[in-house]
C-alpha positions in Angstrom: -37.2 -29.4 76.1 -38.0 -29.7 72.8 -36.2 -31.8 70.4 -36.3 -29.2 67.8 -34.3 -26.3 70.1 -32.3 -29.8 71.1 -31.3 -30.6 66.8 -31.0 -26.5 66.6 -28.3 -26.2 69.1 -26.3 -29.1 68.2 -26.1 -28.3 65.0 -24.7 -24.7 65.9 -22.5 -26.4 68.1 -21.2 -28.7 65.7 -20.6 -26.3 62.5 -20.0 -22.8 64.9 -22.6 -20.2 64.1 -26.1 -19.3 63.1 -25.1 -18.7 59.6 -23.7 -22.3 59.0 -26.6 -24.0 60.9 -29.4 -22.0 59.3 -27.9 -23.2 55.7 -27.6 -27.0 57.5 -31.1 -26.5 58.4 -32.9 -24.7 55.4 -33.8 -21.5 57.5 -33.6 -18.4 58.5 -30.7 -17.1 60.7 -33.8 -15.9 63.2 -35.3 -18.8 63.2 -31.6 -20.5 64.9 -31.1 -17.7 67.3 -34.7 -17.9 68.8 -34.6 -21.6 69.3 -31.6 -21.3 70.8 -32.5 -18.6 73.1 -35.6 -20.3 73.9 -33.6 -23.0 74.8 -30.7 -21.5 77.7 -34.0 -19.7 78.9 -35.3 -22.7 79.8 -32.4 -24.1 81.1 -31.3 -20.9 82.7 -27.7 -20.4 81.6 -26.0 -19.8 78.3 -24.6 -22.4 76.2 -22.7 -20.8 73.9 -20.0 -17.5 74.2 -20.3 -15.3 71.4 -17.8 -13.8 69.8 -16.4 -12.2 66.2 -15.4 -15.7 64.9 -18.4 -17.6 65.7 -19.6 -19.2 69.2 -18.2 -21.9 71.1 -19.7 -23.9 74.0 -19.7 -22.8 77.8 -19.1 -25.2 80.0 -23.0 -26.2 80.2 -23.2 -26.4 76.8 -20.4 -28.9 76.6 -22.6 -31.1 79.3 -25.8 -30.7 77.6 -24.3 -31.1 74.0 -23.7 -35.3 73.8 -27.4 -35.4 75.3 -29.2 -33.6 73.0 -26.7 -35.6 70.1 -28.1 -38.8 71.4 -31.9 -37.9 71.3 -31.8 -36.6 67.9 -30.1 -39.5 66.4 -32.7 -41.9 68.0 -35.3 -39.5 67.0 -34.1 -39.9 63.6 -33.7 -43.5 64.1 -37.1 -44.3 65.1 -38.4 -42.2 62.3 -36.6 -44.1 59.8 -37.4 -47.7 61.7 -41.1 -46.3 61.7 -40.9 -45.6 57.6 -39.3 -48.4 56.6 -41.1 -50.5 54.6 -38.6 -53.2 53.2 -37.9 -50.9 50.0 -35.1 -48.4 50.5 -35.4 -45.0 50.7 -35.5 -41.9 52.6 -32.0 -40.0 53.7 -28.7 -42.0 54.3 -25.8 -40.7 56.3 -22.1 -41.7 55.3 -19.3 -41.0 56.4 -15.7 -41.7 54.9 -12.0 -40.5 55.4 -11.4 -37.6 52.9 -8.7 -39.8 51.0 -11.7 -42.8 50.4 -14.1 -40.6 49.2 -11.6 -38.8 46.6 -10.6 -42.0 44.9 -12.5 -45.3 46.2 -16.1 -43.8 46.5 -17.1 -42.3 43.2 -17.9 -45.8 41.5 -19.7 -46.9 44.3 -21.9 -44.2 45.6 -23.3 -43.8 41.3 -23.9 -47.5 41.2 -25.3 -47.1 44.6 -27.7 -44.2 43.0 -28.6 -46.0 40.1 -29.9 -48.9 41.9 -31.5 -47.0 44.8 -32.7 -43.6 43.4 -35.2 -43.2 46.2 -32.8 -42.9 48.7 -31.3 -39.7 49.9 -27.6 -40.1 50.2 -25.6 -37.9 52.0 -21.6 -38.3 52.5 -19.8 -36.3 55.0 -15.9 -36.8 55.6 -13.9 -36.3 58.4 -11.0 -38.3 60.3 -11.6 -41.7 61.9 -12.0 -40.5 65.3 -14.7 -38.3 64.6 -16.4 -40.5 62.5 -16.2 -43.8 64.8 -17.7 -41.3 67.3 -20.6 -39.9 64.7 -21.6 -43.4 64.2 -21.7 -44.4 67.7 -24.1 -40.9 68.6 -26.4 -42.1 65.4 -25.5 -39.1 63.4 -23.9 -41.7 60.7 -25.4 -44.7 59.5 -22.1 -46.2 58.8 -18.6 -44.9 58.0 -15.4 -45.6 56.2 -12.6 -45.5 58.9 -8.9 -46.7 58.8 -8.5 -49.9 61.0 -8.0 -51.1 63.4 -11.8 -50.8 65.2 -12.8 -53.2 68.0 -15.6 -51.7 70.0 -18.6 -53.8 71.5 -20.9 -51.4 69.8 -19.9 -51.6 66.5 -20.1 -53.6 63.3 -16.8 -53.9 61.4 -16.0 -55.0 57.9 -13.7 -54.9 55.8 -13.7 -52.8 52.9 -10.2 -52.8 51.3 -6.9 -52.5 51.9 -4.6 -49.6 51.7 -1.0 -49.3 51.0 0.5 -46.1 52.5 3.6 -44.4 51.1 5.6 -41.3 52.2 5.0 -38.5 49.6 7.9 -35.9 49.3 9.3 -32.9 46.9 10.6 -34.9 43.4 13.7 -34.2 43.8 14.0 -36.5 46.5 15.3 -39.3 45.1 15.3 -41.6 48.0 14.7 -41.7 51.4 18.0 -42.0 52.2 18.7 -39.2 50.7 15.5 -37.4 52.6 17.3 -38.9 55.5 20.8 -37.9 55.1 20.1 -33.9 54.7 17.1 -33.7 57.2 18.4 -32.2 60.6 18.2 -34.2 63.5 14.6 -32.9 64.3 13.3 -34.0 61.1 11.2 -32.5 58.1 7.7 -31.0 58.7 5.2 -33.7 58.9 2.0 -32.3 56.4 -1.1 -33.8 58.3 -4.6 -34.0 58.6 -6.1 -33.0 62.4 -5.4 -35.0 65.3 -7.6 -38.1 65.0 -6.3 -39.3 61.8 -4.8 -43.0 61.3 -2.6 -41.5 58.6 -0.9 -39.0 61.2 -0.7 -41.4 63.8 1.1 -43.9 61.2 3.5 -41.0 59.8 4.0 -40.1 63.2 5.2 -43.7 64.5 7.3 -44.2 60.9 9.3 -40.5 62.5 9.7 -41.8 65.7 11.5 -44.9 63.8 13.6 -42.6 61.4 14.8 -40.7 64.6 12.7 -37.7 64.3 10.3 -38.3 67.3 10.2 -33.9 66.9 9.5 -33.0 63.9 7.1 -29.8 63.1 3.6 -30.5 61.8 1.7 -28.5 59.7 -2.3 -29.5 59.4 -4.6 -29.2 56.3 -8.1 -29.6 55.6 -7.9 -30.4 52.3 -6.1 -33.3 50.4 -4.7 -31.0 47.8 -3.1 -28.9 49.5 -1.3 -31.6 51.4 -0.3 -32.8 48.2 0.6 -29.7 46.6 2.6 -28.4 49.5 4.7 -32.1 49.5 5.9 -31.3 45.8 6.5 -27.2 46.7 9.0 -29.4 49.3 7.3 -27.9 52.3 7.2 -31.4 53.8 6.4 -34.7 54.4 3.0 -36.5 54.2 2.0 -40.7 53.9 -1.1 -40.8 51.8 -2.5 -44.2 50.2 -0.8 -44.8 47.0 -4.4 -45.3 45.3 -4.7 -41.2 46.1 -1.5 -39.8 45.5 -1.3 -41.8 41.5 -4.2 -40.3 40.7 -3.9 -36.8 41.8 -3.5 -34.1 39.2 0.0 -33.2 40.7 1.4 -36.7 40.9 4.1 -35.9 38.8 5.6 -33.4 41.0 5.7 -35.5 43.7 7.6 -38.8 44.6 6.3 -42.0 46.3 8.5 -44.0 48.9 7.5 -47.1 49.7 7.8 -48.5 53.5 7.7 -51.4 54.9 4.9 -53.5 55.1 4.3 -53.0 58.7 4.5 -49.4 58.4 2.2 -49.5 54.9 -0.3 -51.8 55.1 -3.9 -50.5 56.5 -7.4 -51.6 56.1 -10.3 -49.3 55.5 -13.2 -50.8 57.4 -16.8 -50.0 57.2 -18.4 -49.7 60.6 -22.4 -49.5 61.7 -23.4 -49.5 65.3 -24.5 -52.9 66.2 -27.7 -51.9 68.5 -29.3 -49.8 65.9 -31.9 -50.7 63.3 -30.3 -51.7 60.1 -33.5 -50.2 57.9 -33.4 -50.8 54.2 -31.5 -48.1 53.1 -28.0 -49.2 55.3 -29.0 -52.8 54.3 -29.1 -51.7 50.3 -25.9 -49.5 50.6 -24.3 -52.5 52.1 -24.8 -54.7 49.7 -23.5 -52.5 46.8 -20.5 -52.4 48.6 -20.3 -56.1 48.5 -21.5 -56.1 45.0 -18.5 -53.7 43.8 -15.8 -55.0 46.7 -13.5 -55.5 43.4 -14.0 -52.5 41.6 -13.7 -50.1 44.9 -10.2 -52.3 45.6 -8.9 -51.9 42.4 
């Protein structure tokens, strides 16, 4: 196989369709659909299932897919390992939780730039279980993740902490008052996609409200989260650093909970085993550098 038709499929895999992969890639759509080809001909069955909407994996696709993730990260890797000089440079994979990068990131990834223009930074952002798992396959250097994170592969350290509120309509004046004319099923819960901290936490502060069944509604965005908890469409908990900030703040209010329902760190993770080249090892200590301004 080789690792080119390997990075080619993954990718489609990853963002679902030619299109998207040939702009990931800087090519031409032909280019993706020959390596693919190439690619179930020599493994003589199709990966993917075509249709109007994009392709999705077959089953053999699925099979083949974390292999091929795993040997082009440590292709990557060992390029980098092989480049790296002591000075930093080249590319640099982050990764943060959409909510981090819109209000704790900005500071730090320009001071970041200034110091290290030679580096290539790139910043992706997705929930904490897709990002704990990006890092482990290589295709993150290191990630901001809600906590907690204990795995044997991993490097965790604390970046800040968060303090999560509930975020409703303004008219709300309370949450007793939430509370009081909610039906017994509860309001609809405005989320990110499964394998966010934030759900999971808004989920278990329900379940201790009494509405263990309430409807959720998911978003890809943070403003529209934001925007459909002041059109009273729901509920959402959001760190209070975001929601203060936002451009719609005042048409939204902020409940506070309880400290055991509020308090959450944001970690930043790296995969213990891998080579910590001079680009992670500069990002790293920026972040040290500006723990206080990223906090504040």
């Amino acid at each position: 196989m080789e690792l080119s038709d390997l990075v080619t499929f993954s990718t489609v895999a990853r963002v679902g369709g030619i299109t998207r992969a040939a702009s990931e890639l800087n090519t031409v759509q032909s280019n993706i659909t020959q390596r693919v080809k190439a690619l179930e001909a020599e493994i003589g069955t199709a990966l993917f299932e075509r249709h109007s909407r994009g392709m999705t994996l077959t089953g053999a696709g699925r099979r083949l897919l974390p292999y091929a993730e795993r040997m082009a990260a440590l292709s990557r890797e060992a390029l980098l390992a092989a480049r790296d000089d002591g000075e930093p440079k080249g590319p640099l994979a982050i990764g943060s939780l959409e909510t981090t990068a819109a209000v704790r990131l900005p500071q730090l990834l320009a001071a970041f730039h200034r110091r290290f223009p030679a580096v290539q930074l790139s910043l992706r952002t997705a929930t904490t279980a897709d990002l704990v798992a990006a890092v482990l396959e290589g295709a993150l250097d290191g990630a901001f993740v809600a906590g907690p994170i204990e795995h044997a592969e991993l490097i965790a350290e604390t970046a800040f902490r968060e303090e999560l509120v509930l975020v409703t309509a303004r008219h709300w004046s309370s949450l007793a008052a939430l509370r009081a004319a909610t039906p017994e099923s509860g309001p609809t819960a405005l989320v990110f996609r499964a394998g966010c901290t934030y759900r999971q936490k808004l989920e278990q502060v329900f379940a201790e409200f009494g509405w263990p069944c309430s409807a959720r509604f998911e978003f890809g965005t943070l403003d529209g989260m934001v925007g459909c908890a002041a059109a009273d469409m729901g509920v959402t908990l959001l760190p209070r650093a975001v929601v203060e900030r936002g451009e719609l703040s005042g048409n939204i209010r902020i409940h506070r909970l309880k400290p055991s329902q509020s308090r959450v760190d944001t970690l930043f993770i790296r995969r213990r085993a891998a080579h910590h080249y001079s680009a992670l090892q500069g990002f790293a200590s920026c972040l040290k550098e500006n723990a206080e301004v990223i906090a504040a």
